[in-house]
N, C-alpha and C positions, 0 to 999 in steps of 0.2 A: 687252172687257177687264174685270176683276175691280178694284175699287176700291183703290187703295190705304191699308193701314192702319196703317203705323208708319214714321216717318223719322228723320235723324242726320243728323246733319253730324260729318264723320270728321277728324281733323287730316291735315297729311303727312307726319307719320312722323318728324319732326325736319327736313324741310328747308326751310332760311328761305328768307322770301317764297312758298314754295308754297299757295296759296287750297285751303281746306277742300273735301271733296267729298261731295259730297251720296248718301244709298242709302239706297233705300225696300223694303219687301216688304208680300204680302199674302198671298191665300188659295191663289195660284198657287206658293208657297211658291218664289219665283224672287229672288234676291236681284240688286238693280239699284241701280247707279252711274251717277250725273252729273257732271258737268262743265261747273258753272256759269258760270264765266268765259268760256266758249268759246260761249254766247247760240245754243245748240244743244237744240232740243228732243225729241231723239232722247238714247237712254240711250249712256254712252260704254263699257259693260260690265257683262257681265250670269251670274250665274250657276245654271244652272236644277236642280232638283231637290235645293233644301238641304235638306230636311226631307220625310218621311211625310205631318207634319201642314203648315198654313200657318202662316207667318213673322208671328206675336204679338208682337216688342218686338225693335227695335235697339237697341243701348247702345251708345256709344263711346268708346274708352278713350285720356284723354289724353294727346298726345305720343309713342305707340305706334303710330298709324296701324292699331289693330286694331278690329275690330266684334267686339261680341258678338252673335250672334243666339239667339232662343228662337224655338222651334216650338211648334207646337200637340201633336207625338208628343211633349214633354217630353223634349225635347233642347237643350243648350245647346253652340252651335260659334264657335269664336273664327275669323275671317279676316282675312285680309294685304289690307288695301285697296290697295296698290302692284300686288303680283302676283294679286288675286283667288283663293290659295289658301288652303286651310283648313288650319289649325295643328294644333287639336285639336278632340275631340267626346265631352261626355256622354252619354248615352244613359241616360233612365230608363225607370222604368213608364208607358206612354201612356194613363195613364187618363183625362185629360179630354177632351174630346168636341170632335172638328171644329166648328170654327165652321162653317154654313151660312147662305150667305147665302138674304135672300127671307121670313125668317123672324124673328118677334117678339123670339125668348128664345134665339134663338141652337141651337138644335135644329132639326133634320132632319123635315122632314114625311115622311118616308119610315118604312117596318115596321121594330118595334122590331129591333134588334141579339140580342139574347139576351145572356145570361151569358157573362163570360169566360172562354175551356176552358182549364184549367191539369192538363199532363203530367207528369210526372216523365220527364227524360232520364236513359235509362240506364247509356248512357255520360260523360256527364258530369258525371252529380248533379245537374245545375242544374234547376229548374221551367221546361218552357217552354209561355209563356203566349201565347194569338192569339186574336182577336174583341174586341183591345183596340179601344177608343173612338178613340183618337187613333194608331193602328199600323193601318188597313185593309187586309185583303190583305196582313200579315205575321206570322211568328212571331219571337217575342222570346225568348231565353234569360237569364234573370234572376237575377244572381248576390247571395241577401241577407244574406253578409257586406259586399258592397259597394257594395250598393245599388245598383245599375247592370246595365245591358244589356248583356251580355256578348259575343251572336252574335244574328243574324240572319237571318231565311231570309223573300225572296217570294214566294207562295205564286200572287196572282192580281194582277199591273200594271194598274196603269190610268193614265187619264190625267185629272191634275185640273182640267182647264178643260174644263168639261161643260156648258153652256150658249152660248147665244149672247147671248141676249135677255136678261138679269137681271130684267129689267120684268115678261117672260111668259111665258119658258123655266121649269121646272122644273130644280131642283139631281138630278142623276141620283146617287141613292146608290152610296156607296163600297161596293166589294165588301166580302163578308165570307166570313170561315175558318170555316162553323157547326161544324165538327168535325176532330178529331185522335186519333189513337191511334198505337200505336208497339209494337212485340216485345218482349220483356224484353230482347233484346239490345241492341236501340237501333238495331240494323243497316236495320229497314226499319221507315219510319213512312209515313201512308195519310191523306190531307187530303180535304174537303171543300170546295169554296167556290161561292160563288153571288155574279154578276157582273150587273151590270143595264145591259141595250144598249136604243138603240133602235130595230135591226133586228126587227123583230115577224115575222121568218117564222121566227125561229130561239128557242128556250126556253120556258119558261112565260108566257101574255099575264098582263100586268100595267099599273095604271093610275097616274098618278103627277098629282097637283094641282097646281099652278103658282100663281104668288103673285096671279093675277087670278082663282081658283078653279075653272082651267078643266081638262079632265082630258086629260090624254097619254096614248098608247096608249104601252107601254114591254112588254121582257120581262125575265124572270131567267135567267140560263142554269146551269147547275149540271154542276158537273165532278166527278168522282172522281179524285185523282191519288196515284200510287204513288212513293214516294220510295226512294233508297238512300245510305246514311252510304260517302260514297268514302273513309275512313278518312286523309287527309290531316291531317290537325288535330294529329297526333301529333307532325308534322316541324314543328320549332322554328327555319325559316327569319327572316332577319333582314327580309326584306321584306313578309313575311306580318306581323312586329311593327309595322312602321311601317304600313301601311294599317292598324290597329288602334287605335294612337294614332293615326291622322288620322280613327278617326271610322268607317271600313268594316270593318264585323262578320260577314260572310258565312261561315256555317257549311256545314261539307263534306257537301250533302246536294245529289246531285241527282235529276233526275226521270228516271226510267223509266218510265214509263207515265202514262198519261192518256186521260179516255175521259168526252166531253162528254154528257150528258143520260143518265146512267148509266140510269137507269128510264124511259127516254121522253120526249119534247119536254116534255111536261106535269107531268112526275113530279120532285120533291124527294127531299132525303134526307133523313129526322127521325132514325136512330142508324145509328152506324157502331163497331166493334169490331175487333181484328185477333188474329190469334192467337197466345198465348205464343211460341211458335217462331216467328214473323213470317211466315210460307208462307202463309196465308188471310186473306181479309178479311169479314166482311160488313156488307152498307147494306141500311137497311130503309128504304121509303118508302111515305107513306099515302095517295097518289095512285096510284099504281099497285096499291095494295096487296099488294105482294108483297114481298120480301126475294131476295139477291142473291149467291153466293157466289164471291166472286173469289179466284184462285188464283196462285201466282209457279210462273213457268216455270224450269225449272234454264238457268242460263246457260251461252251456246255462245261461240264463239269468234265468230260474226258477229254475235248481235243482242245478247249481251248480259243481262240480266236483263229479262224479259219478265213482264207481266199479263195474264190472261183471266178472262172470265167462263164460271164451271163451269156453273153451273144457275140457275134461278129457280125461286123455289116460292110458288106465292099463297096468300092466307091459307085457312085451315084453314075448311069449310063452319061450323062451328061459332063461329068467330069472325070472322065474315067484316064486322060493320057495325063492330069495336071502334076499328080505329085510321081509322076514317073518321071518327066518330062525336066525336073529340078533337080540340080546335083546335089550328090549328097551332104557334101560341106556348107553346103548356104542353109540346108533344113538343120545342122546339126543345133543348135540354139533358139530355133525360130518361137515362139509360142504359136502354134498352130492346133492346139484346142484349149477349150476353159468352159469350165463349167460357170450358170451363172451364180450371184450373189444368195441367191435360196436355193441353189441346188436343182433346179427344177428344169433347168436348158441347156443341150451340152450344143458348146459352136466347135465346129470342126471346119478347118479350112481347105481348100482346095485349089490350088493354083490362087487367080485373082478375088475367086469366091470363098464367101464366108457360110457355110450352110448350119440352120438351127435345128436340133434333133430334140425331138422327145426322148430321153432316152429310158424313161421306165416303159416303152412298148416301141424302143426302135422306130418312131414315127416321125419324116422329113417333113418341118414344122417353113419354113422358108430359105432362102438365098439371097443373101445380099452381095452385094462389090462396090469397090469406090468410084464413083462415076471418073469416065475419061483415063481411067487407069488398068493395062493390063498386065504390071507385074503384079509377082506372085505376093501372095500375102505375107509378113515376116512374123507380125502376131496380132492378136486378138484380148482385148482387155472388156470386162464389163467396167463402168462405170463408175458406182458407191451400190451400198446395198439398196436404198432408196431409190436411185436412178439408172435404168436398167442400160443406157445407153452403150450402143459399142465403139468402143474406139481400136479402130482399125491403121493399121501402118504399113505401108510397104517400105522398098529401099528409099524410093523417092516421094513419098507420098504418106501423108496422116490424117485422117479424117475421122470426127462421129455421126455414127448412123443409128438410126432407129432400125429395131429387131421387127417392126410390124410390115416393114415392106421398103425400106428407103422413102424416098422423093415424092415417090405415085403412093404411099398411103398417106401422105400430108397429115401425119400425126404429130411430128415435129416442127413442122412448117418450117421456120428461119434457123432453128437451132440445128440444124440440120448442115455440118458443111463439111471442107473441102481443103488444104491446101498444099501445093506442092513444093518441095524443096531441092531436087532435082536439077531444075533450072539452076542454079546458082553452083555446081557440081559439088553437093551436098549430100550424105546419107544421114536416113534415119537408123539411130545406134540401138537404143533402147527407148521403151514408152513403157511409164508405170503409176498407177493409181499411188493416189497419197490417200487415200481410207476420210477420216475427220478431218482431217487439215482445211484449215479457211471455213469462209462462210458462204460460198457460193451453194446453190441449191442444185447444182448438176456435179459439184466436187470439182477437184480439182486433180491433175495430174502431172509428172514431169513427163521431160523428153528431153532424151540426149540427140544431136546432131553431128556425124563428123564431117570435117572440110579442111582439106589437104593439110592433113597430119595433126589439128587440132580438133576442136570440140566446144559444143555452148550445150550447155542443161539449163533448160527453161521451165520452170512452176507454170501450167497452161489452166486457166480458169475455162473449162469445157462448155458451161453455159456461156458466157461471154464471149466464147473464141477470142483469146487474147490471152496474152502473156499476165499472169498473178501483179498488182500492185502491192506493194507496203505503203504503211500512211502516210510516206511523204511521195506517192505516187511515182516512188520512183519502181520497175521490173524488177523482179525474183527473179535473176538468172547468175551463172558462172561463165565464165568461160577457162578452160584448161587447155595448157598446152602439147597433149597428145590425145589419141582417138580414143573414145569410150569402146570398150568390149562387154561390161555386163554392169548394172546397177538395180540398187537396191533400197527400200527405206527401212533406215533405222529406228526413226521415230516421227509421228506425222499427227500430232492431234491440235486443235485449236491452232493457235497462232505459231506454234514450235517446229518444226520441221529438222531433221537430219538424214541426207542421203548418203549411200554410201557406194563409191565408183571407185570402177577396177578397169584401169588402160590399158592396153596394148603392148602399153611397156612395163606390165605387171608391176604400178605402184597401185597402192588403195588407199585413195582420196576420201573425206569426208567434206563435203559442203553442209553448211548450216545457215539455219534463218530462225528467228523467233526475237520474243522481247527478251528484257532485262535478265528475266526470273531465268528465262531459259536457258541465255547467254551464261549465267554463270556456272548451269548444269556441263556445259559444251566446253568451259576451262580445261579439264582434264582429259581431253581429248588428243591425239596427234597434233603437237603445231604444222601440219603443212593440212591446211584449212585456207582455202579458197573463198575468199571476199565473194557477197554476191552484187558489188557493184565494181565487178571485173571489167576490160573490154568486153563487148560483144559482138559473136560473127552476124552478122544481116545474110538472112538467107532465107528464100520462097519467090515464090510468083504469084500474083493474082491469076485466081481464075473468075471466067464471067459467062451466062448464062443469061440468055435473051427471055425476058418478058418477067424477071426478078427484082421485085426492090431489091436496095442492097445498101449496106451502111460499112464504111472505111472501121480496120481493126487495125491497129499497129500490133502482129505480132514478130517474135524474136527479133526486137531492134530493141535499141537502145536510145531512152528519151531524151539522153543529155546530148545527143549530134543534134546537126543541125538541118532545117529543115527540108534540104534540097540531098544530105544522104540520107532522112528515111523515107523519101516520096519513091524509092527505088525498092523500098521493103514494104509496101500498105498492102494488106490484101482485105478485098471486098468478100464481106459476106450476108448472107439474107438479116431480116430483120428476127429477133431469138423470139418465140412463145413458149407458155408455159410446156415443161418435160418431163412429169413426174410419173413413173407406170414404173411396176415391175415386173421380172419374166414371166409369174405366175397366171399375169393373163393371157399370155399367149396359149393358144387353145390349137387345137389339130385342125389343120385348113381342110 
C-alpha cells in the first residue's frame, strides 16, 4: 500500500450528535472514509479513481458534510460524504507533475516526458493538449475563455499502483501520448503512445533503477492508434449535461484501429503526420529506420472504418546513418514529416535533409537542405494552401525553400532565403503557419526563439522575409520571460490572430493581435496576455552569398531602438519574385 498523504475530519452534514468522519487519500488517488466510533480498522467507504493525478489536499467544508478534493491533474471535485457522490468538478490544465514516490524532489527517475503536443480541434476550436505532466495517458480539450477542461479522451489506461515493494520496487512510469495529429476536418485523428510493462517478452527492452539503485529489466511498448469523431456531441441531451457538471468530460472519439509495435518489437515512433483530407497517416521511426504509410479503408456495413498498412520505405542509401545518428530526446517533438496542403506530397526529413515523396506509388520526388547548414532538421512546414513553399528550421537555422529544387531551380529566385539565429546563442523553439492571417501572398507564419531562459514569438511575413507590421508599422512580436516548449494557433484569420504558448515552466500563455472587433472577443480571456509591443530579443546573423543582389530586412528587432542597436540585427536577402505554385505540380523526376 501507498502511504497516506492528506486527511479531514468531515462534519455530518447538520445531524446532531452524529461524530465527524474521518478520509484520507494519496498517490493511489482513491478517496477513503472511516468510521471512528465504530474501533474498526478497516475503511467503512471508499471511492476509486478520483483523479488522473493523486489526491494532494482535502479540505472540509463546515456544516455541509462536503469534502473538497485537489488532484495532482489540477482538478478540484466537491463530495457528499453521506452518499460518497460527486457534486461537481473542475478541471484545469495538468501541468504539474505526478508526485513519485522513491524519490528526493519529488520527480520520476524515469526518461524525460518530452514537450506538451498542443492541436488545434477543428471541430471545436478548442487547443487539445496531451503529454501533460499531471493528465498521463490523456487528451484534454482546453477552453481559454474559461480556463477549464472542457472534454476528455483516454488514450492509453493504466493502473496506478505499480509497485509492491516501495523500499525496492521501481515507480513504473505513467504512459505517455508522444504524438497527435488530426485532418482538417477534425473527423479522424491518429495517436501515438508508449506504455511501460513489465512483461520483457513483449516491446522495446528497457531498464528502470529502483530507490536501492538496483536496475529492473522493464519494456516500452508503443501503439499507433486511429480514431474517429462519432459526431455525437452535437445532440444537446439533458443527461449528457449533468455527467458534465458532475465532472465526466468524454469527447465523442472512438477507436477504430489500433496496431501494437507499429515498426517492430524494437522500433519507436519519433514523427507522426496525417493528411489534410484524414485518409493517410504516416510514422517514422529511427530504430527501424524506415517510415510507414497507413491508409483508411472506406467503411462497410460490417467492419466499419478500418486501418492498414500500405508500404514501408527504408531510408534512402544516401541518408541511411542521419536519423540513427540523433538522440532520441531531440527527435521526440521534432516535426519531421507533413504532408502537403492538397495531400499530394509527403516531406519526410533526414538528418539536414528534407526529402519529397510521392506517396500514392512510394516515388522519391526530390531533396532539399538549408544551404550552409548541417544540423539536423527540427521541422518541416508547408506554407498556406495556395503557396506550397517549405519552411524549414533547425536548432539554429529558418529558412524558405522551394520543393522544385532550392537555389539551382531559380523558381523562387529572391524569395528564396536564409537566416541564421545561432550566432547570437539562440534556439529556434517552434515554427507555425498562421493559415489566413494577413494579406501577404506567401502567408504568413510565427516563430518562437529561446535565449538564455527567455523567448520572442515573431509573426514572420514569408514573402517579405521580415517580421509582420501593424498599421502603425510598428512588428507583431512578444517577448516572454521563459523558453517556449510547444505553440499553437488558436485563431488566425484576416487581421485577428491568437496564439497559444506553453513554457518550460508549464504556464500557458495567450498572446493576441487584431483590431477593435477582435479585441473585445479576446476580453474573456486569461489576464496574463502579453502586449505585442513587449521588449524584444535581437537575434540572427546576415548571411551573404557572392554574385546576389540583395536588399536589407529588419527582421526580429525592434523598430523603436535606435539605429546603431539594430544595424547589429539587419540581415540581407535577395530581391522576392513572384511564388505562387502548388505541390500538385510537382511531377516524378
Amino acid at each position: 500500500a501507498h502511504p497516506v498523504r492528506t486527511l479531514a475530519y468531515v462534519s455530518s452534514g447538520g445531524r446532531r450528535g452524529a461524530p465527524p468522519t474521518l478520509v484520507s487519500g494519496g498517490e493511489e488517488s482513491v478517496l477513503v472514509t472511516w468510521q471512528l466510533e465504530r474501533n474498526h480498522h478497516r475503511p467503512s467507504d471508499f471511492v476509486a479513481r478520483v483523479g488522473r493525478g493523486g489526491i494532494v489536499r482535502l479540505i472540509p467544508c463546515p456544516d455541509t458534510g462536503r469534502t473538497f478534493v485537489f488532484c495532482a491533474d489540477n482538478s478540484v471535485q466537491c463530495y457528499d460524504s453521506t452518499s460518497s457522490e460527486r457534486s461537481w468538478c473542475v478541471q484545469g490544465v495538468a501541468s504539474m507533475a505526478l508526485h513519485e514516490e522513491g524519490t528526493d524532489d519529488g520527480k520520476s527517475k524515469g526518461p524525460g516526458r518530452g514537450p506538451v503536443v498542443v492541436v488545434r480541434d477543428p471541430i471545436t476550436n478548442y487547443p487539445m493538449m496531451t503529454n501533460l505532466p499531471g493528465a498521463p495517458g490523456m487528451v484534454h480539450w482546453y477552453d481559454p475563455k474559461s480556463s477549464s477542461v472542457v472534454g476528455t479522451l483516454e488514450v492509453a489506461p493504466y493502473n496506478r499502483v505499480s509497485r509492491r515493494d516501495p523500499l525496492t520496487d521501481p515507480h513504473v512510469p505513467a504512459p505517455t501520448v508522444t504524438h497527435m495529429a488530426v485532418g482538417d476536418s477534425g473527423r479522424d485523428m491518429v495517436t501515438v503512445d508508449e506504455v511501460w510493462s513489465e512483461n520483457t517478452s513483449v516491446g522495446a527492452p528497457r531498464e528502470l533503477t529502483g530507490p536501492g539503485g538496483d536496475a529492473f529489466g522493464m519494456s516500452v511498448c508503443t501503439s499507433v492508434k486511429f480514431w474517429s469523431h462519432s459526431g455525437s456531441s452535437s445532440s444537446s441531451g439533458g443527461g449528457r449535461e449533468r455527467k458534465r457538471r458532475a465532472g465526466d468530460l468524454p469527447m465523442d472519439y472512438e477507436l477504430v484501429s489500433s496496431m501494437a509495435a507499429p515498426h517492430g518489437r524494437g522500433g519507436g515512433v519519433c514523427a507522426l503526420a496525417v493528411a489534410p483530407g484524414g485518409g493517410a497517416a504516416c510514422t517514422l521511426s529511427r530504430e527501424e529506420d524506415a517510415y510507414r504509410l497507413w491508409t483508411k479503408i472506406d467503411p462497410s456495413d460490417e467492419n466499419g472504418t478500418m486501418w492498414q498498412c500500405s508500404y514501408r520505405v527504408k531510408t534512402p542509401s544516401g541518408f541511411s546513418n542521419s536519423l540513427l545518428s540523433a538522440a532520441p530526446a531531440s527527435l521526440g517533438q521534432r516535426q519531421l514529416v507533413r504532408f502537403s496542403n492538397d495531400g499530394s506530397v509527403l516531406a519526410v526529413c533526414y538528418g539536414a535533409h528534407v526529402t519529397l515523396w510521392d506517396h500514392s506509388s512510394a516515388t522519391l520526388l526530390n531533396d532539399l537542405a538549408l544551404d550552409q547548414s548541417d544540423d539536423g532538421v527540427r521541422s518541416v512546414e508547408f506554407s498556406t494552401k495556395s503557396d506550397d513553399t517549405l519552411l524549414v528550421s533547425t536548432a539554429g537555422a529558418l529558412g524558405a525553400l522551394s520543393p522544385f529544387g532550392g537555389v539551382k531551380s531559380c523558381y523562387l529566385g529572391g524569395d528564396e532565403w536564409t537566416f541564421d539565429v545561432a550566432g547570437m546563442g539562440a534556439t529556434i523553439a517552434a515554427v507555425v503557419p498562421l493559415g489566413d492571417f494577413g494579406t501577404s501572398p506567401g502567408g504568413c507564419f510565427a516563430v518562437a526563439a529561446n535565449h538564455d531562459g527567455t523567448s520572442t514569438v515573431s509573426v514572420v511575413d514569408r514573402a517579405g522575409a521580415s517580421v509582420a507590421e501593424d498599421e502603425d508599422s510598428n512588428p507583431i512580436q512578444w517577448r516572454l520571460g521563459s523558453e517556449v516548449q510547444s505553440m499553437s494557433v488558436d485563431h488566425g484569420k484576416g487581421r485577428g490572430l491568437r496564439l497559444l504558448v506553453i513554457t518550460k515552466d508549464s504556464d500557458l500563455i495567450s498572446l493576441s493581435y487584431g483590431d477593435s472587433k477582435q479585441a473585445r472577443k479576446d476580453e474573456s480571456m486569461p489576464k496574463r496576455v502579453i502586449e505585442k509591443n513587449a521588449p524584444v530579443l535581437q537575434i540572427g546573423q546576415p548571411r551573404v552569398e557572392p554574385g546576389t543582389k540583395r536588399r536589407k530586412v529588419s527582421i526580429l528587432t525592434n523598430t523603436s531602438r535606435s539605429d546603431a542597436e539594430q544595424s547589429a540585427s539587419i540581415f540581407d536577402f535577395p530581391e522576392r519574385l513572384s511564388s505562387r505554385f502548388t505541390a500538385s505540380f510537382i511531377t516524378k523526376g
